[in-house]
Every structure is written in structure tokens, then in C-alpha cells.
N, C-alpha and C positions, 0 to 999 in steps of 0.2 A: 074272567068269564068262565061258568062253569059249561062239564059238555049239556048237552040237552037230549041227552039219548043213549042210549049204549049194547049195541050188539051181543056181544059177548065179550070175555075177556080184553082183545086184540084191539078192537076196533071202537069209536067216539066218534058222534057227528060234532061237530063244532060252527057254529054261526059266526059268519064275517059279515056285519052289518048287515046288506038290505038280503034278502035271497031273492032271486033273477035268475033268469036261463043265463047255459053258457053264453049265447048270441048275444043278450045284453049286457055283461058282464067283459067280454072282450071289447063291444061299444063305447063301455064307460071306462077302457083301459085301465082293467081292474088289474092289481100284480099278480103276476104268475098266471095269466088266465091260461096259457097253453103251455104249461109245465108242471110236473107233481114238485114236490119237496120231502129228501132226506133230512132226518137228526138221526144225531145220537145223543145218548143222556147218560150221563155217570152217576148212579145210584145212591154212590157212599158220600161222595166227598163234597163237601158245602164250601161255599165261595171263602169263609173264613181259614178253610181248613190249608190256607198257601202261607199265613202266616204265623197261626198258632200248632199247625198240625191233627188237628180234633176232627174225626167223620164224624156224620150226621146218622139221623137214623135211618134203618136202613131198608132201601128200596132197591127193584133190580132194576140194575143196566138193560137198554132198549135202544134199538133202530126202532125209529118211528117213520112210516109212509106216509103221507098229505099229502091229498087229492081232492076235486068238486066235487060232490056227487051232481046230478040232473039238475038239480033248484040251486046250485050255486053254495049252497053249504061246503067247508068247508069238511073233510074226514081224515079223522088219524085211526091208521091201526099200527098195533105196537107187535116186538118181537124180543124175545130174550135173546141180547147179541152183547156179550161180555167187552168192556171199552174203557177207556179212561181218560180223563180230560189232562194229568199232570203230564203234559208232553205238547207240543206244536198241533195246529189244529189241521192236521193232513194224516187223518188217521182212518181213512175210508177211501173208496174210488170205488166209481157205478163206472159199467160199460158203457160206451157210446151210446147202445140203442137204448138205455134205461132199462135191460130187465135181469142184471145181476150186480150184487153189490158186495165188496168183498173189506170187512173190518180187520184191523191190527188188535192187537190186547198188550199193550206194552205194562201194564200192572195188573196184576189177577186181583178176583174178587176176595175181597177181606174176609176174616174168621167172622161170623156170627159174634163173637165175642171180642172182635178188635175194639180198641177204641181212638187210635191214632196213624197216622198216614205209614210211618214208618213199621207198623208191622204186617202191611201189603205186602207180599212177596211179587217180584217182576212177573211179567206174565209170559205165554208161550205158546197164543193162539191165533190162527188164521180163520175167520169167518166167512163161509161164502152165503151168501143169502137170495135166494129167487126173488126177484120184486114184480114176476109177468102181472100176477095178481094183488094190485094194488090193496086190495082189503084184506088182504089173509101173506103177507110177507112173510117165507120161509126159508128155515137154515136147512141146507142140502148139503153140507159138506165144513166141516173143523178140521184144522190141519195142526200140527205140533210144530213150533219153529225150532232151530237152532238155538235161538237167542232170544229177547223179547224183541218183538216185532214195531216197529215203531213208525217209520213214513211206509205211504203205499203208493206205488203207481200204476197205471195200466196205459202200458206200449200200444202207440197207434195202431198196430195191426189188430191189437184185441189178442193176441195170443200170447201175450208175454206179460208176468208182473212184475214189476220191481217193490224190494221189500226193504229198510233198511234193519238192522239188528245194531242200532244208535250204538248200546254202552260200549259192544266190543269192534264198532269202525267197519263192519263188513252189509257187502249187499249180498241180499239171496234173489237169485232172476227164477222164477217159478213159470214155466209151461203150463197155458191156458189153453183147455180144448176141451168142450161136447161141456161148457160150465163148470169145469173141475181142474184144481189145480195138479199140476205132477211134482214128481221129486223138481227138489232147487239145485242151482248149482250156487254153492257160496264162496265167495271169494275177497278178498280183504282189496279196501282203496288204492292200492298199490301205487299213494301217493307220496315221496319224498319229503323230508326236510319238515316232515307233521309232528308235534310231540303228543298234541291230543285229535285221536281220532273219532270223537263223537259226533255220530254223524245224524242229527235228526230231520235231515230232508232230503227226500229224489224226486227228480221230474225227468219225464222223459222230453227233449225236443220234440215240436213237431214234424218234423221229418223221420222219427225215429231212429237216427240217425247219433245220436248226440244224448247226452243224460247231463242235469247238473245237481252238486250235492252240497250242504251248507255244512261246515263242519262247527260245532256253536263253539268247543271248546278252543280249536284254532283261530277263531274268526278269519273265519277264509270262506270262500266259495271257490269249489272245484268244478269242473267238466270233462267230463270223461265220452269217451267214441263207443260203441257197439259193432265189435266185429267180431265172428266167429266166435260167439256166445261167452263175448268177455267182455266185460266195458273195461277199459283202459284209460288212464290220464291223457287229457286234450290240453296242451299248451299248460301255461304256467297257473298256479291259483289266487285267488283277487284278494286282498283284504281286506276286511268291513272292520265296522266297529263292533265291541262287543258283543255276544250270545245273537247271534246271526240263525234265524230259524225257518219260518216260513216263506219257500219262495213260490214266483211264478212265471212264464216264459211269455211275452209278449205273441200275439198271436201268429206272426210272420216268424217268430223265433230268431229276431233279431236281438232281442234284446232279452235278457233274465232280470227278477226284479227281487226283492230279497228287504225282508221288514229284520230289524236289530231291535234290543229291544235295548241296549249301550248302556248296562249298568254290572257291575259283577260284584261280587261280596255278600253281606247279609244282609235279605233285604229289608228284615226288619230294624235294621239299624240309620234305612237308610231318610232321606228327607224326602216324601212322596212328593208327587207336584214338580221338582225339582231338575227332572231328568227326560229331556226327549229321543221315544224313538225315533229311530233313521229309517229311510228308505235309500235304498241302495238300487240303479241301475248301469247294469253291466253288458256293455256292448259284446256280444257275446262273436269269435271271428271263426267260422267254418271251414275257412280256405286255411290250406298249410303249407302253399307260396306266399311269404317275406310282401307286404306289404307296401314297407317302408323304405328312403335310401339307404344304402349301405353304412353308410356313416352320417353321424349325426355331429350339429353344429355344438352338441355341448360335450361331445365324448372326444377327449383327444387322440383316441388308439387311431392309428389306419387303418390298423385287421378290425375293427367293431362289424358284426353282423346282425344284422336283426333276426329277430327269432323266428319260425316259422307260423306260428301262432301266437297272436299277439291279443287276448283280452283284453279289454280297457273300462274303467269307470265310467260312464257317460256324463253320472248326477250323481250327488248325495242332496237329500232335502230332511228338514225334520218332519214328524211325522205327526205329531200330538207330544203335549205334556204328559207323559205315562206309557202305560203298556202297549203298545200296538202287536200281538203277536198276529193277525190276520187283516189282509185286505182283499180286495175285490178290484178285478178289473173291467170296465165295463166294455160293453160287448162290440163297438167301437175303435175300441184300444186308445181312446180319448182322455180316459180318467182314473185317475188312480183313487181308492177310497180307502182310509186304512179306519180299522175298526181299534177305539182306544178306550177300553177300561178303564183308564184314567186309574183312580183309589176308589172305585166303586166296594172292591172285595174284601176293603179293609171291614172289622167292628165297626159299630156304629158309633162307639164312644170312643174310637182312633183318634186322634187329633188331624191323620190326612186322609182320614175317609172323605167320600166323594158321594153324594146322593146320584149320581148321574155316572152317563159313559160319555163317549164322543165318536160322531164322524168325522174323520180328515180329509179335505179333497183338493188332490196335489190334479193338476194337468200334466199331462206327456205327450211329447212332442213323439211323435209315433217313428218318424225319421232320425232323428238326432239321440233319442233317449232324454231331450231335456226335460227338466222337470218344473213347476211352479206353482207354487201353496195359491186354494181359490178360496177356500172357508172351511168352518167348523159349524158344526151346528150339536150341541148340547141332546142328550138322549135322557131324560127326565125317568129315574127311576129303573136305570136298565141297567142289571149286577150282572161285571161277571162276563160280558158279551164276548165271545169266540168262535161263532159262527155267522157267515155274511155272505151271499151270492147277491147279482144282480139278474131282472129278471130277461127275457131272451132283446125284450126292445129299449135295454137298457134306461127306462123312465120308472123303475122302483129299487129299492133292495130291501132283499129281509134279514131280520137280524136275529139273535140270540141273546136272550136276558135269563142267566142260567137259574137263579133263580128269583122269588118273590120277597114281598116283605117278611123279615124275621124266619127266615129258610123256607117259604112254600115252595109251591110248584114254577116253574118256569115259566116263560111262553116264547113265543117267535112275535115279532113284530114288523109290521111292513111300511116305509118311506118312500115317500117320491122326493123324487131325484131333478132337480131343476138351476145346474149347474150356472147357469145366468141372472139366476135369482138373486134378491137381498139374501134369503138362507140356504143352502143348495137343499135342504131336506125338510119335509114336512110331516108328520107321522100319517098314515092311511088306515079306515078303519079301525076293526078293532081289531088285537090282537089273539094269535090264536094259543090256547092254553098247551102247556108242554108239561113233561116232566119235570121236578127239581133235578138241575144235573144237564140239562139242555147246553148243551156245547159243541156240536159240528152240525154244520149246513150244505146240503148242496142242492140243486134241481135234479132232476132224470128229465129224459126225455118220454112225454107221454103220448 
């Protein structure tokens, strides 16, 4: 669907089936009625371009805002905010109250005259963007990193961000105040016994208290403490299966949850279809009094002590036939949803390409960390999906379909969520038109 109007530059109204007031729009438990929706969109690079290498032609990089206006129409305004899809899709974080939003740029914008991934240089920028003004989204401050910038967090207090700098293993904590970042303090994992420190994920606990960090080339996941403006190693670190990347913390922070996507090598060599991601939950332990008895019934030492901090796997489940790098938790902390590209992104004359994506939907036992596969439900023509929230009453999510047929535009698309059902997902309305390049999702709070 195309838009139906256009402001200036920035800004598209966009039609989502019927238009209705907000009042009857939250009636008809419409998705998202009391939330705006973040993207972002990567310009250059086209769903093909993961396995042949080749950008597309070229459009700029955009945060895009979506909101109602009055009559229930959907509205996008767009903003030049530099970003890249080749990395895990945690490359953005809004502030609690919805009205700042601060981007990574882990590979900079290509020459005019590039024609392939490889002659992208990394990138080296921090974005802060004001979102008070839903129709008019501005950048108020670009910061030069150390390193290229690759996961992003933001510390529950709202004054702290964590940044990681993947290729060289180090986090930069950056001072957040009056909407503007300060100098960083950087400082390496200062994790033992690691040979590879690529680190492309951080979250903070919620307690603030605690951070955890996925190392893809270790396959490990770490935890590290916040004290006296340092984060420090927490207990020992977990082992996943392979290229461990996207994770998320259970809402009590009990548990951390962590998508693999458990293949390494070339992956054009590899047999699509062939290969499922993992989902990884890790009981994560905060106390640093010894849990356990002193001696165990299978160690024959009598000096054996348990360690002070003892993480532990909960669950391993698979996740989907293919790529899962993002899921969604829902608001609940009831359901796991992993978003799986399947071979969507392959050519179309691939032998494992895939006309479709997939939703995964695992349960979790909110106590225990268990886990248990509920359904799949088939995404008919959706390339490329890597962005995925659910909406605040956890009965929709919206997804990311980067782009359209034969490289168009994008769009977002919205399902209901009906975990009891013959299929837990059904598509809703229509979809709303995006960028080619449409790759991360979140809500704000509006």
C-alpha cells in the first residue's frame, strides 16, 4: 500500500484498514493502539547482499516514528539517522518515557560509487535523536566512538548507557544527562580464559545492578556486576551453541534468554533448511553465598567447594528451521516468540530459498526457566524479518519484512497472537509501508 498523502520530506500518512477514532480503535483492540512504533532501515544493503555480497541502489538510512493521527490513520515521519542491519538487531534503545532515542552505526555509509558490502568501512557513530515530537524526529547530538559501536543499552536509572565496541571485546559506559551523552569510560571484559572477545550484545539487569554480554565468537554468555563505574565479571560464563547474539532478561531478572543462531563456516556452503536455532535460558544467580552442599555426591575431593556464584542453564529448545537472530517476549513473561527468516533472504532461483519467514512460539515457565515449543505459524511473503515487539497487552506483534518483491520498499506488519489457538498467529489488517531496509523495531511510550 502506497502512502496517501505527504507532508513534507519527513513525514506519510499511511492507512491501516477501517479509519475510526482512537476510542474505537482501542474497542476493537486494535495493535498498538496505545503505543507509537520505532524502525530503522539500512539504505544500501538488500536482503541478497548476506550472500552474494552486492548493495542495492541507494537510498538513505532512516529512523522512522509511527503514530495515529485523530482518525486512526496510521503516520510515519522519517529522519536521516546512519545504521546497519549487518549485526544483531539491538542497535537502538529509547528511553523509558519514549522521548529520546539513541542509534549505533556499527558500519558507515558506503561510497556513492561502492558496489559490494566489503568496501563499507566500520563505522563510528553515536546518534541521539529527540522523538518529543512525534511528526518532526530530530538528531540533537552525534558522538564519535572509540570503536564501531554495535549493541546499545540504557541503565534503569536513565543516566547511564552501555555501548558495546564488538570487533575489539570492550564496553564504553557513557553519562546520560539534560539528553546528551558525556565522555565514556572504556574498558575491556576483563573476562579470563576468552580467546575470542566479540562481544555483540549488553543488557542491563533490571535492578541495574548486574549487565549480561553474549560473546558470539566464544559462545559464551557472560555477567558482569556495576560497581563504582566498572562492570566486572559475575561468576563463571555459560556455554551456548554457536554465534550466540541476541539476548533478553526475563522481566524479574531472573532468568536471561539468549537466541544462537548454531551454524559457523560458509554459509553459502551451507544446506539451508537444515539447521535449527537455539534458544538458550540461563538462570541467572545474584547472590554470592554458595548455594549448594559443600561436597557433591559425584566429586570425590573432601576439600570440593562450590563456587560463590553459580549460573546455570535452565533450558535449551530449538527455535525454528533457520535463522532466528530476534525474539520477543511477551508482556506476561508467558511466551517466548522467536522471529525466523527461515531462507527468505536467499535469490529467488537459490534452491533453499524460502517465499516465507516464520513465527516460533516456545512457553516459559516464568519460575523454573522451562521451556516448551507451542507452534509455528508460516509468514507468507515476509523477507528478511529482524525486527519484532509485542504490543503492551500482549494480544499482537509487529514484524519486519525488510524488504518487498524484487527489492522494493519494506513494510511492518501486524498479528494477533492467540496462543491457544489451531495457529497462534493470524495477520491483522493491513500493512504499513516502510523503507527498503526496514530492520529494527521497538514501541515508545506515547
Amino acid at each position: 500500500m502506497s502512502p496517501v498523502h505527504r507532508f513534507n520530506h519527513s513525514t506519510v500518512l499511511l492507512a491501516f484498514g477501517l479509519l475510526v477514532s482512537p476510542s474505537v480503535l482501542a474497542a476493537q483492540n486494535a495493535p498498538f493502539a496505545n503505543t507509537d512504533l520505532v524502525a530503522l532501515s539500512d539504505g544500501a544493503m538488500v536482503a541478497t547482499g548476506y550472500i552474494d555480497g552486492l548493495l542495492g541502489s541507494r537510498a538513505p538510512d532512516l529512523l522512522s516514528v509511527l503514530s495515529r493521527s485523530a482518525d486512526g490513520t496510521w503516520v510515519r515521519s522519517d529522519v536521516d539517522v546512519s545504521n546497519s542491519v549487518a549485526t544483531w538487531p539491538n542497535v537502538l534503545a529509547v528511553t523509558a518515557d519514549g522521548q529520546i532515542a539513541i542509534s549505533t552505526e556499527p558500519f558507515a555509509q558506503p561510497a556513492e560509487d561502492a558496489r559490494e558490502f566489503s568496501e563499507i568501512e566500520q563505522g563510528n557513530t553515536l546518534t541521539v535523536i529527540d522523538l518529543s515530537d512525534r511528526a518532526n524526529p530530530t538528531v540533537t547530538q552525534t558522538v564519535e566512538a572509540a570503536g564501531p559501536p554495535t549493541a546499545i543499552d540504557i541503565h534503569p536509572s536513565g543516566e547511564l548507557i552501555a555501548v558495546t565496541y564488538a570487533a575489539s571485546g570492550q564496553i564504553a559506559l557513557y553519562p546520560f544527562e539534560d539528553r546528551q551523552l558525556g565522555e565514556p569510560t572504556v574498558q575491556d571484559l576483563g573476562i579470563e580464559d576468552i580467546d575470542n572477545t566479540f562481544v555483540p550484545e549488553i543488557k542491563w539487569h533490571p535492578s541495574g545492578e548486574f549487565a549480561a554480554v553474549t560473546l558470539g565468537g566464544a559462545a559464551r554468555i557472560a555477567f558482569l556486576r556495576y560497581a563504582d563505574g566498572v562492570l566486572e565479571p559475575w561468576g563463571a560464563s555459560i556455554s551456548t551453541a554457536p554465534l550466540p547474539g541476541k539476548g533478553e532478561w526475563s522481566a524479574d531478572g531472573r532468568h536471561f534468554l539468549v537466541t544462537t543462531i548454531n551454524i559457523t563456516g560458509d554459509l553459502a556452503q551451507l544446506g539451508y533448511g537444515r539447521t535449527s536455532s537455539l534458544l538458550t535460558v540461563v538462570r541467572f544467580d545474584d547472590n554470592d553465598a554458595p548455594d549448594s552442599v559443600p561436597r557433591r555426591t559425584n566429586d570425590r575431593s573432601p576439600t570440593f567447594e562450590s563456587e560463590p556464584v553459580q549460573h546455570a542453564v535452565a533450558a535449551v529448545a530449538p527455535f525454528g528451521m533457520g535463522y532466528v537472530e530476534n525474539f520477543a517476549i511477551s508482556p506476561d513473561g508467558a511466551y517466548v516468540v522467536g522471529l525466523n527468516m527461515v531462507a527468505s533472504w536467499l535469490p529467488k532461483d537459490h534452491p533453499g530459498h524460502t517465499d516465507y519467514s516464520e513465527l516460533t512460539v516456545l512457553e516459559i515457565d516464568v519460575e523454573t526457566g522451562a521451556i516448551q515449543a507451542i507452534g509455528a505459524t508460516r509468514l507468507p511473503n515476509v523477507t528478511l524479518p529482524q525486527g519484532i515487539v509485542f504490543d503492551d497487552e500482549g494480544r499482537h506483534v509487529a514484524v519486519t519484512s525488510y524488504q518487498g518483491p524484487d527489492g522494493g520498499p519494506g513494510q511492518i506488519e501486524f498479528w494477533s497472537f492467540t496462543p491457544d489457538g489451531d495457529d497462534p498467529f493470524a495477520r491483522v489488517g493491513d500493512a504499513i509501508p516502510a523503507p527498503r531496509g526496514v530492520h529494527f523495531l521497538t514501541k515508545v511510550a506515547r
